[in-house]
C-alpha positions in Angstrom: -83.8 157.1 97.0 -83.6 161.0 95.8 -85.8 162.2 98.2 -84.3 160.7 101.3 -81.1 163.3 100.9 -83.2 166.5 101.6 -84.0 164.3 105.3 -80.3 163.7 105.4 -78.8 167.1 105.0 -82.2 168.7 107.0 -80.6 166.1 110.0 -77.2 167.1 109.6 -77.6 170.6 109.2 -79.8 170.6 112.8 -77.2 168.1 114.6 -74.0 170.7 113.9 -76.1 173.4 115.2 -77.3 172.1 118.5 -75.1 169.1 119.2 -75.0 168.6 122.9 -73.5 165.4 125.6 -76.3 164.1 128.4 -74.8 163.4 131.7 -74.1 159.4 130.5 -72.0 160.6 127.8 -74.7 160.2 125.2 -74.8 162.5 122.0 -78.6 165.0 121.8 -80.1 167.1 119.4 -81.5 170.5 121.8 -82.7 172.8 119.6 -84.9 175.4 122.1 -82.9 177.5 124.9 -83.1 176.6 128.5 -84.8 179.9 129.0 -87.6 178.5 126.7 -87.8 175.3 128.4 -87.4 176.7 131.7 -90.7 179.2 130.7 -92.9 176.2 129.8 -92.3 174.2 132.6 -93.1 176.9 135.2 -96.8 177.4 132.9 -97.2 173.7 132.9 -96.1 173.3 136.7 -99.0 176.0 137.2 -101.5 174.6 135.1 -101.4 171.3 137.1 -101.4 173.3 140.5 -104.8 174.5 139.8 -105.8 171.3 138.0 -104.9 169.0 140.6 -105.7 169.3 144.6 -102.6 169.1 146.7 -101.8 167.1 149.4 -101.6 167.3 153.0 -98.9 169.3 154.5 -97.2 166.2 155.7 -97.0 164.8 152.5 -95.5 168.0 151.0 -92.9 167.8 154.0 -92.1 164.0 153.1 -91.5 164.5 149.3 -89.6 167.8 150.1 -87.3 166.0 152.9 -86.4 163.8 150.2 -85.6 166.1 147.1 -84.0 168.3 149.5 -81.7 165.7 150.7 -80.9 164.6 146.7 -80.0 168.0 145.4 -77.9 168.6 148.3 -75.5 166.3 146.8 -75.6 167.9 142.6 -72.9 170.6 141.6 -73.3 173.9 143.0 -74.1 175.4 139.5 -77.4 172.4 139.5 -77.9 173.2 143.1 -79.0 176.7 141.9 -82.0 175.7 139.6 -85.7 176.5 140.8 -86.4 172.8 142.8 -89.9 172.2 143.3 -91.9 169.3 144.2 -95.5 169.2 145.2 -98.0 166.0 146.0 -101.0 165.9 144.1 -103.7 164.1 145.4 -104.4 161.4 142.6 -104.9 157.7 142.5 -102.3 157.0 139.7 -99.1 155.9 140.4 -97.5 158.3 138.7 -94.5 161.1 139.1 -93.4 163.9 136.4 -90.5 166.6 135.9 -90.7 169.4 134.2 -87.8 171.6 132.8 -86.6 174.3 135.2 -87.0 171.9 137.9 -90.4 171.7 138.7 -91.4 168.3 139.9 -95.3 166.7 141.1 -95.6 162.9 143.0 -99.3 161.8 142.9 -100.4 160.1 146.1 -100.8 156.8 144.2 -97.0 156.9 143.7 -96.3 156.9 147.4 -99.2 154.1 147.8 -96.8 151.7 145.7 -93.3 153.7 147.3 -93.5 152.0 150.7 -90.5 153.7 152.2 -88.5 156.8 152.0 -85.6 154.9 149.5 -88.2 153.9 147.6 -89.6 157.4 147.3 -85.9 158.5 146.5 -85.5 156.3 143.1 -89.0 158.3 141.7 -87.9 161.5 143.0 -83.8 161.1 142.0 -85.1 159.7 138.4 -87.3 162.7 137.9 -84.1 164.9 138.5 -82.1 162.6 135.9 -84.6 164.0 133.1 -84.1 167.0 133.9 -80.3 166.8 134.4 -80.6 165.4 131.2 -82.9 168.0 129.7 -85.0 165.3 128.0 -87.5 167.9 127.4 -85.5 169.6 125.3 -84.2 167.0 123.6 -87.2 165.1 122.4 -89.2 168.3 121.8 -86.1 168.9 119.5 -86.2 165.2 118.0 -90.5 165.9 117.0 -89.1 169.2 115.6 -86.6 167.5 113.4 -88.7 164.8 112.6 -91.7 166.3 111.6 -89.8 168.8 109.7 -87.8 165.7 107.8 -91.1 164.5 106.8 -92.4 167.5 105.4 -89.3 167.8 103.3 -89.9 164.3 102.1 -93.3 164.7 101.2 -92.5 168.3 99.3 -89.5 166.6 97.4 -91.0 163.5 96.7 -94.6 165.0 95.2 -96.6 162.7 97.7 -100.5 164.1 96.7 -103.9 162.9 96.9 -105.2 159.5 99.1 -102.2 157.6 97.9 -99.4 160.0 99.1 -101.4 160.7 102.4 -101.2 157.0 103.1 -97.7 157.0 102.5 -97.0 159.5 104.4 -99.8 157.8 107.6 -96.7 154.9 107.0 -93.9 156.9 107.3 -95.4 158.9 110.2 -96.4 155.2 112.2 -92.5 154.9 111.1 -91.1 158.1 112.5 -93.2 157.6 115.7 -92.5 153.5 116.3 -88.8 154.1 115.0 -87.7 157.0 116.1 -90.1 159.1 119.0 -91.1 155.7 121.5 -87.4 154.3 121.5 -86.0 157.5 122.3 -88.4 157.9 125.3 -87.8 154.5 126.7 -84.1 155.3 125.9 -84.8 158.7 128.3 -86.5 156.4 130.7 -83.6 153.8 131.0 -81.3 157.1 131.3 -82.6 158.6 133.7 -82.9 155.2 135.8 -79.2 154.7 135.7 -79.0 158.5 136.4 -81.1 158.7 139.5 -79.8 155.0 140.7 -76.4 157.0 141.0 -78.1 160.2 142.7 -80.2 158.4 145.1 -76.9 156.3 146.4 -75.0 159.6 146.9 -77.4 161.4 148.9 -77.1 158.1 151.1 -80.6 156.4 150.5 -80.1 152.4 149.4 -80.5 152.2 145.9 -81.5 148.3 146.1 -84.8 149.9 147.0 -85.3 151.0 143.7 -85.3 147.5 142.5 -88.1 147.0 145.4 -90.5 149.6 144.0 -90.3 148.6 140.1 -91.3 145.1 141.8 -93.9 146.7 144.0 -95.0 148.2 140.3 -95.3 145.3 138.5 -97.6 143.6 141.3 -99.6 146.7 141.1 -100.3 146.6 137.6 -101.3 143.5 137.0 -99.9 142.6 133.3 -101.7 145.6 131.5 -99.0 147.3 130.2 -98.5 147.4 126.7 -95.8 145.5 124.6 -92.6 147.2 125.3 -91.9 148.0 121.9 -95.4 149.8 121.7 -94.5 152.0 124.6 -92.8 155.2 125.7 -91.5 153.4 128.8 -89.3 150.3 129.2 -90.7 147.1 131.0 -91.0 146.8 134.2 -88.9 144.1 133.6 -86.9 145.6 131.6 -86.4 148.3 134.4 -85.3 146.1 136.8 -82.5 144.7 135.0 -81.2 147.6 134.3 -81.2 149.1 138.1 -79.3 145.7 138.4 -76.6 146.2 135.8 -75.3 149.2 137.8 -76.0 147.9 141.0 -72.6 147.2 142.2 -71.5 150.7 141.4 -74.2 152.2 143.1 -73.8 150.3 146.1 -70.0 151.5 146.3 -71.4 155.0 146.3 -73.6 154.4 148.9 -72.2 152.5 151.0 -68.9 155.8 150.8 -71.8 158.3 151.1 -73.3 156.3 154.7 -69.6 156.2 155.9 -69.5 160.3 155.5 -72.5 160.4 157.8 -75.0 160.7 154.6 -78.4 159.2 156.6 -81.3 161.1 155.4 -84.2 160.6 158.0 -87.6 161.8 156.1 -90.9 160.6 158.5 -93.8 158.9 156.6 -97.1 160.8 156.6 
């Protein structure tokens, strides 16, 4: 169709100005400047400071022990970034990263994370996405996606109740096509990333496979489908921790024979 080539050349025009490689090799779209990024994820880090109450000191010292121990083994240029974690006190299992390095674990995380590996695999995936700069690229993919669609819409003369339930279809499209698989594809990235990281700094990345297992127990079958989601399976997550198993075990098994044995104490 006619008004498809407006998307077309609005896509190509936007890749050859900010085409970029992630860490696996894989081709992004970043459109914003890491100074940008970096900006927003300080304000954000802030924001849940004071939203959230932190943890007890031993906490802090446990999560810390282990990042410290993970970015001890990135390039020196990586080593240089602003690396923060902080414990939130919070029942949900959850963990987030935030571009410029910022990173939070709630204390329902380390609940379901039984041991210090296990923290490790949250902690080194929360550096893959930001290795990665996910951020930036999927704010740049809802940039380039909701511009397409205004294009389409402009070209194409979409007007009145018919066009705006055209354009509810393409929109359901954009966002079941095009935003959830690129997040479970950032997901799956930054597994394979953080598998890799983990293993390096010497902690044993079969844990990793442990806590997704630990997660699926905890949740009880109410995730939604996988297809519907912005995160893979838990399944699905294991089998891809499995996939590069072997490689991971060669790296940690090298970085344990260098004398790589972190020791972080449980709170």
């Amino acid at each position: 169709m006619r008004w498809f080539r407006p998307l077309a050349i609005t896509a190509l025009c936007l890749a050859v100005a900010a085409c970029s490689t992630s860490p696996t090799g894989r081709s992004q779209l970043l459109l914003l400047s890491d100074e940008e990024l970096n900006n927003m994820g300080s304000q954000a880090f802030n924001q849940y400071q004071q939203e959230l109450p932190s943890a007890g000191q031993a906490s802090q010292r446990y999560a810390q022990c282990i990042a410290n121990a993970i970015v001890a083994e990135l390039p020196q240029d990586q080593q240089q970034m602003d690396w923060q974690i902080r414990v939130f006190e919070a029942e949900e299992p959850n963990a987030f990263a935030l571009p410029g390095g910022y990173m939070g674990l709630h204390t329902g995380m380390l609940d379901i994370a039984t041991n210090q590996d296990q923290v490790a695999s949250v902690v080194a995936h929360e550096i893959g996405h930001v290795l990665a700069k996910h951020s930036n690229e999927r704010a740049s993919t809802q940039s380039a996606t909701q511009l397409g669609l205004s294009v389409i819409s402009s070209a194409s003369g979409l007007e009145g109740a018919g066009g705006e339930q055209l354009m509810g279809v393409l929109g359901m499209g954009a966002r079941y096509g095009i935003m959830l698989p690129f997040s479970r594809r950032h997901e799956s990235e930054a597994d394979t990333i953080g598998l890799e990281l983990m293993a390096r700094a010497g902690f044993d990345p079969r844990e990793s496979v442990t806590l997704w297992q630990n997660m699926q127990q905890a949740s009880g079958g109410g995730a939604p489908p996988a297809w519907m989601s912005t995160h893979p399976s838990q399944g699905q997550r294991i089998e891809g921790l499995q996939a590069s198993m072997s490689n991971a075990m060669a790296t940690f098994e090298q970085a344990r024979n260098n004398g790589r044995t972190p020791n972080c104490p449980r709170p």
